[in-house]
py3Dmol code that shows the C-alpha trace and the ligand (Angstrom):
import py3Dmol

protein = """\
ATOM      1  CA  UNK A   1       0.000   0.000   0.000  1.00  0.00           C
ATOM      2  CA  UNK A   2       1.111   3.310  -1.286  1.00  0.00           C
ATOM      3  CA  UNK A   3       2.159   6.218   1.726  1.00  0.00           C
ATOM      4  CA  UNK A   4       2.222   9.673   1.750  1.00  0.00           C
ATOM      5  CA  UNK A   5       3.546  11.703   4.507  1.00  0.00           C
ATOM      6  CA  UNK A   6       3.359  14.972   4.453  1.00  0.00           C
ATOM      7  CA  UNK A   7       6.055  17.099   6.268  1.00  0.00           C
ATOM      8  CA  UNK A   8       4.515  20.743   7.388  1.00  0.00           C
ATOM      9  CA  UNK A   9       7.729  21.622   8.575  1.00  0.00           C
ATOM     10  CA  UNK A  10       7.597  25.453   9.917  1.00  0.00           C
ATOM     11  CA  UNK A  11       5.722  27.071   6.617  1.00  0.00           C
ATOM     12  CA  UNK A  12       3.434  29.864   7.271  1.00  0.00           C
ATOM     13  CA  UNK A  13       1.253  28.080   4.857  1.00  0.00           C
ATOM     14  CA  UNK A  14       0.304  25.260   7.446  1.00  0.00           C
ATOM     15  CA  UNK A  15       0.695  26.785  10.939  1.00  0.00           C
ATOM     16  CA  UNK A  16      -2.128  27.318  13.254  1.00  0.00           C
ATOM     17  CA  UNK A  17      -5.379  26.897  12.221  1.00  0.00           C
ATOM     18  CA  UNK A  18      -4.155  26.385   8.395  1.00  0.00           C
ATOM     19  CA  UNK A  19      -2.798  23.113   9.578  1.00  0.00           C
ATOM     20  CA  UNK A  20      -5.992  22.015  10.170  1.00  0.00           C
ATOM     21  CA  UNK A  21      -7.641  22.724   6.792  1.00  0.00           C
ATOM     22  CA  UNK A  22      -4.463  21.170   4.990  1.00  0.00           C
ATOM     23  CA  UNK A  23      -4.844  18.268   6.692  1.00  0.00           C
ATOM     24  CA  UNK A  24      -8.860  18.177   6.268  1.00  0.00           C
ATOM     25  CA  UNK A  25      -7.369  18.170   2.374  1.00  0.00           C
ATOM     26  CA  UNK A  26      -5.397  15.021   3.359  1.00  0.00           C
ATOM     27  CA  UNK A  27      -8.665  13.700   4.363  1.00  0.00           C
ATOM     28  CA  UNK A  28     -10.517  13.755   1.813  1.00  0.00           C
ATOM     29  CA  UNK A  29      -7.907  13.105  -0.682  1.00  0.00           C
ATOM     30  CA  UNK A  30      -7.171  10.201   1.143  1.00  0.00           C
ATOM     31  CA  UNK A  31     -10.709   8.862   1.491  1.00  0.00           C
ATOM     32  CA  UNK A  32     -11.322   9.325  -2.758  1.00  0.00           C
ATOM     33  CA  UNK A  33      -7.874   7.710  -3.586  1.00  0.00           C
ATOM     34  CA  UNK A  34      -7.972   4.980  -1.093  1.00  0.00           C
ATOM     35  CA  UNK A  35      -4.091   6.103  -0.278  1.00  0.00           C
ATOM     36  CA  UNK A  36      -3.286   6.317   3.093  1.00  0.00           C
ATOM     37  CA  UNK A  37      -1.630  10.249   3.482  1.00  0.00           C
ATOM     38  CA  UNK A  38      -0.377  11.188   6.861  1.00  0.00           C
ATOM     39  CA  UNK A  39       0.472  14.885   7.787  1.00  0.00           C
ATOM     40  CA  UNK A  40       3.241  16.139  10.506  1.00  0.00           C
ATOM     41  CA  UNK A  41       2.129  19.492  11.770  1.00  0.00           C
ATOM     42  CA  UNK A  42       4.443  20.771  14.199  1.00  0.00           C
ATOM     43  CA  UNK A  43       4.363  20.063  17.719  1.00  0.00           C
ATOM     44  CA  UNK A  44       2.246  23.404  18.939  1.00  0.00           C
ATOM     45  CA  UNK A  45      -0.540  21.970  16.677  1.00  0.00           C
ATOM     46  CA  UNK A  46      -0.435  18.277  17.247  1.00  0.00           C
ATOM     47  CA  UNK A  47      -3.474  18.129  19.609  1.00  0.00           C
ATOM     48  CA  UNK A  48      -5.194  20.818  17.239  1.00  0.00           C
ATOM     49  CA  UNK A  49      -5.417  18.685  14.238  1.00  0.00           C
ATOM     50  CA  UNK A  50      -5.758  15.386  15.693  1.00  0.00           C
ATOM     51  CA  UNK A  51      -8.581  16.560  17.468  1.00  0.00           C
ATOM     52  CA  UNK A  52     -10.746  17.594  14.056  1.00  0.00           C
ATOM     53  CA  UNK A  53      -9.556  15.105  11.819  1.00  0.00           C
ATOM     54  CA  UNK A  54      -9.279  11.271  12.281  1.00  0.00           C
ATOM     55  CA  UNK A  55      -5.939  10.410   9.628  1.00  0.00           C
ATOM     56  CA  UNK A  56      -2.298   9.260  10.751  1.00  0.00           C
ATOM     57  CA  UNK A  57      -0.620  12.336  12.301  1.00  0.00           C
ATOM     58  CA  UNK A  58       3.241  12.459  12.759  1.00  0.00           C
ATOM     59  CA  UNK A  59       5.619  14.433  14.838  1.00  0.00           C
ATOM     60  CA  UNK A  60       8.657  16.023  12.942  1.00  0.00           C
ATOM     61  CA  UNK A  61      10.855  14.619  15.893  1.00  0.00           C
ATOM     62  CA  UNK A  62      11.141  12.864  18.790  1.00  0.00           C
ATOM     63  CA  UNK A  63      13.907  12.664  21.639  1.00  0.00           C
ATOM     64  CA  UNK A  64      14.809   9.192  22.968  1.00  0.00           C
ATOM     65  CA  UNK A  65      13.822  10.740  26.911  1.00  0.00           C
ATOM     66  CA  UNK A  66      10.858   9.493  29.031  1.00  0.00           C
ATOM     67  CA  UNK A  67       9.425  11.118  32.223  1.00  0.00           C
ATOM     68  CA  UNK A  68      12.160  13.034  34.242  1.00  0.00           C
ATOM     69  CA  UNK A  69      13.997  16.418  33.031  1.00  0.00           C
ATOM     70  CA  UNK A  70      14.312  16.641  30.304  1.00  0.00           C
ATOM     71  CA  UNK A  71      13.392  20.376  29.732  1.00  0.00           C
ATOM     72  CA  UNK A  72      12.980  21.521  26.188  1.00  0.00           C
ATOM     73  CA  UNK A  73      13.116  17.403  24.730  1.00  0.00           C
ATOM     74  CA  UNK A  74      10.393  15.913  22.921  1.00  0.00           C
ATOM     75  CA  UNK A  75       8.719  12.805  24.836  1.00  0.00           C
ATOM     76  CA  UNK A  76       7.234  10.173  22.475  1.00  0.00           C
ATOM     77  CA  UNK A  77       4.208   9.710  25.223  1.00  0.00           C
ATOM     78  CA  UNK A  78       3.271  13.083  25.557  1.00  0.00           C
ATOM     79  CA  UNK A  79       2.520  13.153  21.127  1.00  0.00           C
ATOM     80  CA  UNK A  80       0.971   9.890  21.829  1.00  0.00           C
ATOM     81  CA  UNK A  81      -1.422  12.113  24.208  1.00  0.00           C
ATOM     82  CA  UNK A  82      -1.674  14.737  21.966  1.00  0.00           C
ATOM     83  CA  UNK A  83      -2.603  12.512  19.260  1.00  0.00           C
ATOM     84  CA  UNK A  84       0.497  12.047  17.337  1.00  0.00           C
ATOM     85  CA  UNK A  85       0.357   7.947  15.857  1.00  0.00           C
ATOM     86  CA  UNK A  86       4.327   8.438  14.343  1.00  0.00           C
ATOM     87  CA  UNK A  87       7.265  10.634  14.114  1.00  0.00           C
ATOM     88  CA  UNK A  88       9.927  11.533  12.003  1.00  0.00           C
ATOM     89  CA  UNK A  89      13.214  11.151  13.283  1.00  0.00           C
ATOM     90  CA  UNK A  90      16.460  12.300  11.759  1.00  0.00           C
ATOM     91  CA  UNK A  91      15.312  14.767   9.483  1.00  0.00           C
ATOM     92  CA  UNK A  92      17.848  16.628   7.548  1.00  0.00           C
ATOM     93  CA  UNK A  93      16.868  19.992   9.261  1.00  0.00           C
ATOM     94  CA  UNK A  94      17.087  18.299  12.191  1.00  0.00           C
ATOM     95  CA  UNK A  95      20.097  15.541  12.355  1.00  0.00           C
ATOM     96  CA  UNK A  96      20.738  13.060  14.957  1.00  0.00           C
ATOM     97  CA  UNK A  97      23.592  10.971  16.046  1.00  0.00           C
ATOM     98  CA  UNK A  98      23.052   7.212  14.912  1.00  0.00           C
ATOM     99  CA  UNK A  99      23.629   6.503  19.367  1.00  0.00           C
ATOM    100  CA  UNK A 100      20.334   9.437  19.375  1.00  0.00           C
ATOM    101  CA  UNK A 101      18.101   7.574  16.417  1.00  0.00           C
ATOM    102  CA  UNK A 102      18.235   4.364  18.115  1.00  0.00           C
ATOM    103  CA  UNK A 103      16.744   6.072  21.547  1.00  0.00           C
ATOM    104  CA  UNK A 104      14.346   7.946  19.886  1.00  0.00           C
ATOM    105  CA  UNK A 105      13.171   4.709  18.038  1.00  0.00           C
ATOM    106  CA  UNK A 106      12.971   2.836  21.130  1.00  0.00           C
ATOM    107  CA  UNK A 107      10.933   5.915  22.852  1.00  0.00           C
ATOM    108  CA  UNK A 108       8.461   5.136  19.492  1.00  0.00           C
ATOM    109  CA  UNK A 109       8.552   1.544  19.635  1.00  0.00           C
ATOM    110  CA  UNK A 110       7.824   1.160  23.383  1.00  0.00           C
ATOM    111  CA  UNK A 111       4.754   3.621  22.831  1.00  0.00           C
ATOM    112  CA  UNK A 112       3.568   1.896  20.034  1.00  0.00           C
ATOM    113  CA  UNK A 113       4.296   4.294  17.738  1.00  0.00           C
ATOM    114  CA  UNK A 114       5.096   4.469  13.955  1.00  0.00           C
ATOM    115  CA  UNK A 115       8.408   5.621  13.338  1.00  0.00           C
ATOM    116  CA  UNK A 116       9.982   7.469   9.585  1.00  0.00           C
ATOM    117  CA  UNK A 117      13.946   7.601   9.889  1.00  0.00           C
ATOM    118  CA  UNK A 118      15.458  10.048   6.999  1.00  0.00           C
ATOM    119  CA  UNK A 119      18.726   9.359   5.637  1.00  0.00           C
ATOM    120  CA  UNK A 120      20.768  11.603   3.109  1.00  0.00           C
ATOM    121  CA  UNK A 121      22.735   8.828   1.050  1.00  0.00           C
ATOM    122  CA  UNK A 122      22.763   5.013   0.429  1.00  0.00           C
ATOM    123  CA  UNK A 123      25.265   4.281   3.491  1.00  0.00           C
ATOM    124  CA  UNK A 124      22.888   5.912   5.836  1.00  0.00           C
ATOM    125  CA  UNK A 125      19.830   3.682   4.637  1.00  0.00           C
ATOM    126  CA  UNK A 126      21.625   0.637   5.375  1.00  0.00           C
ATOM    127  CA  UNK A 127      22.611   2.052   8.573  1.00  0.00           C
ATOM    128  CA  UNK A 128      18.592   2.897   9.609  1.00  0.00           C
ATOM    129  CA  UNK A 129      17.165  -0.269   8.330  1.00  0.00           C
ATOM    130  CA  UNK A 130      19.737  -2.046  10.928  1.00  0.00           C
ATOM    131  CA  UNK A 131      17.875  -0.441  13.042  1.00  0.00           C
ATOM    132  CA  UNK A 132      14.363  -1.639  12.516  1.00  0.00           C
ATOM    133  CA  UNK A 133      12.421   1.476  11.822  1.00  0.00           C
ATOM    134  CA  UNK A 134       9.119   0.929  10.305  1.00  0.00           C
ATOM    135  CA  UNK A 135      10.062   3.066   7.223  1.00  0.00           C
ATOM    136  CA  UNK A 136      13.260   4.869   6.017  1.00  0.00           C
ATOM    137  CA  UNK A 137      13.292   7.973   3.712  1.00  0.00           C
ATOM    138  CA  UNK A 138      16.045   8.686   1.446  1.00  0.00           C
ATOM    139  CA  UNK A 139      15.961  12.595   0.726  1.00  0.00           C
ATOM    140  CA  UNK A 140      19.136  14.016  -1.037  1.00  0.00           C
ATOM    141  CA  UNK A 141      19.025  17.280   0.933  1.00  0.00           C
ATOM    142  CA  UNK A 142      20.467  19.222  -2.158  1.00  0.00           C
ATOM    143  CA  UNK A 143      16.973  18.496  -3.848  1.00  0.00           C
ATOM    144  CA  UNK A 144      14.542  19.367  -0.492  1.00  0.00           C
ATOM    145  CA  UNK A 145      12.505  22.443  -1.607  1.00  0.00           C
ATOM    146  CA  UNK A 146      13.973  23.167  -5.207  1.00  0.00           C
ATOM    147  CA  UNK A 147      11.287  21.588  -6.334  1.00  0.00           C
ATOM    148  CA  UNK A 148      13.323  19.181  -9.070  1.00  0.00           C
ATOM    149  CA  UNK A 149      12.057  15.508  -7.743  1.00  0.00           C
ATOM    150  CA  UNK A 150      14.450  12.959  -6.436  1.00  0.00           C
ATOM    151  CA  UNK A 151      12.653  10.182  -8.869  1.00  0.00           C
ATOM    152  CA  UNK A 152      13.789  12.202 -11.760  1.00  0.00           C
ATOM    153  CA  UNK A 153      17.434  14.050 -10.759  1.00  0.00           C
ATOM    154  CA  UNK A 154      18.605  11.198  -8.831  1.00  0.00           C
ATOM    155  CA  UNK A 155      16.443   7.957  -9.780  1.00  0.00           C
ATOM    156  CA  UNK A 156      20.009   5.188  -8.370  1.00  0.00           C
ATOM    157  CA  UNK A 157      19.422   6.540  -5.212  1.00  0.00           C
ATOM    158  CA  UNK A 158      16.135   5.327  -4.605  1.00  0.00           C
ATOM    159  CA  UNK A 159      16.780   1.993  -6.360  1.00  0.00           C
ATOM    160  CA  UNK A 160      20.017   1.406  -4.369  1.00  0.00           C
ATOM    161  CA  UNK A 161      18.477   2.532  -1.174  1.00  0.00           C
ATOM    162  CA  UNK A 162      16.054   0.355  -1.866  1.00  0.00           C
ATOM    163  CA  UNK A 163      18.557  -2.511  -2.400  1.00  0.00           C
ATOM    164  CA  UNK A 164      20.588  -1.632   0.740  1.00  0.00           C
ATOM    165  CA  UNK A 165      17.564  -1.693   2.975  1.00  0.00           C
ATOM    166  CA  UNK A 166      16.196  -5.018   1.786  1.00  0.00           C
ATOM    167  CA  UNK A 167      19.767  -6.379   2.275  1.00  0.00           C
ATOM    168  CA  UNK A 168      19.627  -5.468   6.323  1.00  0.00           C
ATOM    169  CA  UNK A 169      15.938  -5.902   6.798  1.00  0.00           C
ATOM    170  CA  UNK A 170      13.279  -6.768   4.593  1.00  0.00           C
ATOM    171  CA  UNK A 171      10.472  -5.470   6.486  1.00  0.00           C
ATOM    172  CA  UNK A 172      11.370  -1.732   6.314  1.00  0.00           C
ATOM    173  CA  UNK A 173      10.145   0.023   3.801  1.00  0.00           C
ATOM    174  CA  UNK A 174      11.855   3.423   1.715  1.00  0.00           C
ATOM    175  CA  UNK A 175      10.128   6.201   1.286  1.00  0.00           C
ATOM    176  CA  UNK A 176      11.742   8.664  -0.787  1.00  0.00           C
ATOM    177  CA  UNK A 177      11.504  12.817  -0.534  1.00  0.00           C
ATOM    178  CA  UNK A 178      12.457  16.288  -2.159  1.00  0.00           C
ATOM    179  CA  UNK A 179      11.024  18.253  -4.516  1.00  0.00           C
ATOM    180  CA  UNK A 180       8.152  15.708  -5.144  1.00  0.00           C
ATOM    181  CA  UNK A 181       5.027  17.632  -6.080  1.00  0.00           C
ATOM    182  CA  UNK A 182       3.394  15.658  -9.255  1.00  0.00           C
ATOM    183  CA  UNK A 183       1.335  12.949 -10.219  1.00  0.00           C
ATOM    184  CA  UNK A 184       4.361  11.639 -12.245  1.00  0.00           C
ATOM    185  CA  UNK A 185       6.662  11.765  -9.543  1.00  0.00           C
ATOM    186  CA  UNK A 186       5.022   9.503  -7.037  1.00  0.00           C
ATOM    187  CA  UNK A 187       4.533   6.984 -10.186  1.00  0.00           C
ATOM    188  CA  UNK A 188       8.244   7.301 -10.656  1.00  0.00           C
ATOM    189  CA  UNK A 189       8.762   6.675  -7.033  1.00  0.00           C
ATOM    190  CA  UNK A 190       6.527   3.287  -7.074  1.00  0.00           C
ATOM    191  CA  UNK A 191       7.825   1.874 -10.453  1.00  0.00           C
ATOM    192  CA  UNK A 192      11.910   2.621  -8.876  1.00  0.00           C
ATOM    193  CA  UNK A 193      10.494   0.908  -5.536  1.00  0.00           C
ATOM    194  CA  UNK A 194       9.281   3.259  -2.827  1.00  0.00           C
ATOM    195  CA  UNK A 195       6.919   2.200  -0.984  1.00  0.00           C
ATOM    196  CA  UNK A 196       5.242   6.039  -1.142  1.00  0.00           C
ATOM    197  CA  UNK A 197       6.966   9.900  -0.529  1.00  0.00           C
ATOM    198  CA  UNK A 198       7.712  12.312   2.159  1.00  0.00           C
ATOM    199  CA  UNK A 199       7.181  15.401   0.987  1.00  0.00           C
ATOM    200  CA  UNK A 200       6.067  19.009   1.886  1.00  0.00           C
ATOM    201  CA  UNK A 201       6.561  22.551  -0.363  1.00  0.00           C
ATOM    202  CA  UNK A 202       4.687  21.268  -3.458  1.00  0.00           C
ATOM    203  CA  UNK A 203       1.844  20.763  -1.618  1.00  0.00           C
ATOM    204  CA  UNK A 204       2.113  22.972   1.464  1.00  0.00           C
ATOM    205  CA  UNK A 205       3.031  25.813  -0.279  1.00  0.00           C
ATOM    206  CA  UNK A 206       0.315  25.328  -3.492  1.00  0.00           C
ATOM    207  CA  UNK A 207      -2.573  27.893  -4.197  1.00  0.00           C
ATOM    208  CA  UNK A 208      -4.748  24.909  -3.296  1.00  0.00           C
ATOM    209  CA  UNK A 209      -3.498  22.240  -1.209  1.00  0.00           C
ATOM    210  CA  UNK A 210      -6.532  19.968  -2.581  1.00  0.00           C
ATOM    211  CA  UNK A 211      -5.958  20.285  -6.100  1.00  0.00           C
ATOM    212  CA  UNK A 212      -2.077  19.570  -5.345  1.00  0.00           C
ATOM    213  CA  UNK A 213      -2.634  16.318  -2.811  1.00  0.00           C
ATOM    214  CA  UNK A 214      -5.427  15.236  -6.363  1.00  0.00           C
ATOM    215  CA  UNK A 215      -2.884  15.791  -9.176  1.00  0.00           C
ATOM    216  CA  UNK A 216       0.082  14.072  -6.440  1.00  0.00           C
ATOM    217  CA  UNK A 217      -2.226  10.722  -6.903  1.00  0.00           C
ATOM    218  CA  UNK A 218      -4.099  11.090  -9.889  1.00  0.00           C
ATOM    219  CA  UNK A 219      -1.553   8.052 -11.377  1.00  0.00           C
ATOM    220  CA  UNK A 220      -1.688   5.299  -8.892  1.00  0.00           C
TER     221      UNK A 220
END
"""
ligand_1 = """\
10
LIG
O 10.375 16.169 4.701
C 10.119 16.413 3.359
C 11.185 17.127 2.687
O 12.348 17.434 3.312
C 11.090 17.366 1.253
O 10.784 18.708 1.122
O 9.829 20.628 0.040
O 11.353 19.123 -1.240
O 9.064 18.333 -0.634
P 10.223 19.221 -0.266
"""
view = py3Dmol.view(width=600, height=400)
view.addModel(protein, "pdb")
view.setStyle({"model": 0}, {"cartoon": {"style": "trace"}})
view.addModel(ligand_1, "xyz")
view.setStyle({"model": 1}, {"stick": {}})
view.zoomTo()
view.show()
């Protein structure tokens, strides 16, 4: 089955009550295509969107901490409360240590939590599929937000990524990410063997959202 997540990350475009109706977008798209899309709002509007609209909702990171202090650190329980299902972890605008992935994907695993670990190259998708995440997602960070899509500049890295993480661990699946904003690119990412996108600008930044999220699946 074909994924979508859809990163919010701090755009204007999808902050406050906007994340709400973008992800209201998500829902509807989702419910016509039969494709599962997830959104990841930022924290401050976790609880916000999860409490109008009932799809997967993501947090763009989590911190391997439980209950203690741990001022300013994200605790996987507390977006569990707020409604979060999954997080991100590892994000290019937000890089971990490979010690700090594997804590925040236990903090996700022993709250029952999804859990999307983003690598930048080949080496680093082997490296998170040793780990056991329930998806990796290769995003050349030289293509995030120019809007030229991974499936078309840089097609071997989603094919090799793909290779490398069935080597360590067949049940993790590769997402890939940047610049994917098209009907044509999410095909491209299928047919090279993604198991669906992570993606954000193309659609968060659109003059409609809808219309974008309906042209992104208009091929599958
Ligand atoms: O997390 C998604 C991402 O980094 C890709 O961004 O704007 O190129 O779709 P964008």
């Amino acid at each position: 089955m074909v994924f979508i997540l859809l990163n919010y990350k701090t755009f204007d475009e999808g902050t406050g009550q906007k994340s709400v109706d973008i992800a209201r977008a998500c829902r509807d798209v989702s419910e016509s295509s039969g494709i599962e899309i997830a959104v990841a709002p930022q924290f401050a509007d976790l609880f916000r969107v999860s409490s109008s609209v009932d799809i997967p909702i993501f947090a763009q990171h989590v911190d391997g901490i439980g209950s203690g202090s741990n001022t300013g650190q994200v605790y996987a329980r507390c977006l569990r409360e707020a409604g979060a299902t999954g997080s991100l972890i590892n994000h290019s605008e937000k890089r971990m240590t490979l010690a700090d992935i594997e804590r925040s994907l236990l903090s996700l695993y022993e709250n029952r939590m999804r859990s999307v670990v983003c690598t930048n190259n080949v080496a680093t998708t082997a490296a998170a599929a040793a780990l056991s995440p329930d998806y990796v997602a290769i995003e050349p960070p030289e293509l995030i937000g120019t809007g030229v899509p991974v499936s078309k500049a840089n097609p071997g890295i989603i094919t090799d990524s793909v290779e490398a993480a069935r080597k360590i661990n067949k049940k993790v699946i590769v997402l890939c990410g940047a610049g994917i904003s098209k009907g044509e690119d999410l095909k491209a990412a299928i047919e090279l063997g993604a198991g669906g996108v992570l993606l954000a600008s193309g659609i968060i930044k659109a003059k409609d959202p809808k219309v974008a999220l309906e042209d992104l699946v208009s091929l599958i």
